[in-house]
C-alpha positions in Angstrom: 93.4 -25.9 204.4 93.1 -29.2 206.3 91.4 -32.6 205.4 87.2 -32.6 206.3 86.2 -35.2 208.6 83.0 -36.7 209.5 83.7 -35.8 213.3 84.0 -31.9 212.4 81.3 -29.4 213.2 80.2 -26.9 210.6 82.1 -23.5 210.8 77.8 -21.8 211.3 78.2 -24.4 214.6 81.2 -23.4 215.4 80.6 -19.7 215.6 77.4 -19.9 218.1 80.0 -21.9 220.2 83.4 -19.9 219.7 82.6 -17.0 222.7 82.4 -20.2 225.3 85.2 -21.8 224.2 87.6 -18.9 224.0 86.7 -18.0 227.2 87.4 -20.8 229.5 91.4 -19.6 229.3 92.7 -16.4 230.3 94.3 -14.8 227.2 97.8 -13.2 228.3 98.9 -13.7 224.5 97.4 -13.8 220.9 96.4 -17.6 219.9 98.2 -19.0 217.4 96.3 -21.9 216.7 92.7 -21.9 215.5 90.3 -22.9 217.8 87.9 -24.6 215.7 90.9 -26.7 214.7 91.4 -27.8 218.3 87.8 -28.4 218.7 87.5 -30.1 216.1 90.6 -32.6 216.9 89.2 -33.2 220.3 85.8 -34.1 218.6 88.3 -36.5 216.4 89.6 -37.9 219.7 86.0 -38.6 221.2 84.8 -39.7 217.9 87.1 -42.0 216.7 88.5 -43.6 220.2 92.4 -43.2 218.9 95.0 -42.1 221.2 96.3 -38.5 221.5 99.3 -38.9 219.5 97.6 -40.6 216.8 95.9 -37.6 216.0 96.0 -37.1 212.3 98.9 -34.5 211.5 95.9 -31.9 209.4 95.1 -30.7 213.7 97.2 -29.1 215.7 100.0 -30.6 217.5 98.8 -33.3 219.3 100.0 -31.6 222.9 97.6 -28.4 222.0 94.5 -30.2 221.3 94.8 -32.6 224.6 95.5 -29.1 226.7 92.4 -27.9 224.9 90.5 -31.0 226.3 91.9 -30.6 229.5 90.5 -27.1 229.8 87.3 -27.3 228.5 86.5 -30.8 230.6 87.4 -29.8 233.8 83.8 -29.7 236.0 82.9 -27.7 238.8 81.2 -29.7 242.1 77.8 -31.4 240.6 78.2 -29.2 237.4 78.7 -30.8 233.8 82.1 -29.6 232.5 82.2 -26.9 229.5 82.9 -29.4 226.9 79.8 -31.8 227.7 77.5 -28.3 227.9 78.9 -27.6 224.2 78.0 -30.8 222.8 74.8 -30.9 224.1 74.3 -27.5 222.8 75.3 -28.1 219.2 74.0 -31.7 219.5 76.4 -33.6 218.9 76.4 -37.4 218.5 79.1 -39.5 219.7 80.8 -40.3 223.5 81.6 -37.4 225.9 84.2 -39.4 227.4 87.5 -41.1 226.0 87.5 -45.1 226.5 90.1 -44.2 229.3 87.8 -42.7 231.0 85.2 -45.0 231.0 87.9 -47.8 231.6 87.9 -46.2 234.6 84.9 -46.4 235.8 84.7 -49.6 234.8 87.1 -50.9 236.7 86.2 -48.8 239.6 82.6 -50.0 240.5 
């Protein structure tokens, strides 16, 4: 049983949510990590702005969450990508993006 954090989503959220998420990866082997443990680190990430490997050690590995991330944010041509559809499905407040990311474009205008 890991720590509760302000950035978590409710297990009820989770579940309306879970079908999405598992299903943005093939599956060629049994998970071993639970996903609303990954989703909730990522939502940890966005939340509180700290870097990867800061991640508290109650989430998965640091390396499993970020590949999460990298999964679920990956957009399609003028398509929002699966992770920004989710929060705005379970309304979720907080950034969609990591500072890095709007460092980025920032620095790129």
């Amino acid at each position: 049983m890991r720590k509760r954090y302000p950035s978590d989503v409710s297990r009820e959220q989770f579940e309306e949510i879970k079908p999405i998420l598992a299903g943005a990866r093939k599956q060629t082997k049994p998970r071993t990590l639970d996903l609303y443990d990954a989703f909730c680190g990522v939502l940890y990430v966005l939340k509180s702005g700290c870097q990867w490997r800061m991640l508290p050690s109650d989430f998965p590995k640091w390396r499993s969450v970020h590949a999460y991330f990298q999964i679920w944010s990956k957009k399609a041509e003028n398509e929002e990508s699966l992770l920004e559809q989710i929060l705005k499905k379970i309304s979720w407040r907080g950034p969609y993006q990591q500072w890095s990311e709007y460092e980025d474009e920032l620095l790129h205008c």
